[in-house]
Residue, then its C-alpha position, 0 to 999 in steps of 0.5 A: x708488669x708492663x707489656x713490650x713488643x719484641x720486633x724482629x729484624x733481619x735473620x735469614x730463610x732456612x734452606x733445608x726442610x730440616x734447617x726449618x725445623x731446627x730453627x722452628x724448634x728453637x724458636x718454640x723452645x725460646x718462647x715456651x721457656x718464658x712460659x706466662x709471660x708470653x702475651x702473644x707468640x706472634x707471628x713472621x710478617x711478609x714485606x711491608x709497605x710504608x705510607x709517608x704523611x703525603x700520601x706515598x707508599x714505598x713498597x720496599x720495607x724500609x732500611x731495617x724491615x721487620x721480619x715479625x713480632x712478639x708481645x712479652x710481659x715484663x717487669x722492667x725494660x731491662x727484664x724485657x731486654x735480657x728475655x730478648x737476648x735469648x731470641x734465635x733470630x740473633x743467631x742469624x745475624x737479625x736483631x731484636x728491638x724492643x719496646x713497651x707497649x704503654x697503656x692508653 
């Protein structure tokens, strides 16, 4: 069984206190029904920052900046895929990108 990383893309803030904890809810029942598999629930990330091979930074998160990750165990990448189409940052108009994370 191989390790992916889900990346989250996009999506959008709740604008209710009650929105948020719908979206919470989802997020806590998405995760909690891939039960073991899930290495590490992770995290929302704020605006990152980027360091280019010449010393710059750009601090504006890039073309697609990621919103937050998971950690995932899978048997397959297609496996790995199909747990992601259930992510409900797709509802909000975010993506998913996912990909193995190789042993070293």
């Amino acid at each position: 069984m191989a390790k992916y990383v889900f990346i989250y893309h996009g999506g959008k803030m709740p604008e209710s206190e009650e929105e948020g904890a719908k979206v919470m809810a989802e997020w806590q029942a998405w995760l909690g029904g891939m039960g073991e598999a899930v290495v590490d629930p992770g995290n929302p990330v704020g605006l990152s920052s980027t360091v280019h091979g010449n010393g710059t930074v750009s601090e504006n998160g890039g073309s697609n900046p990621v919103a937050g990750y998971s950690l995932v165990n899978a048997d397959s990448m297609a496996q790995a895929l199909d747990k992601a189409k259930g992510c409900p940052i797709l509802k909000a108009n975010g993506s998913v990108e996912v990909a193995e994370a190789m042993e070293m």
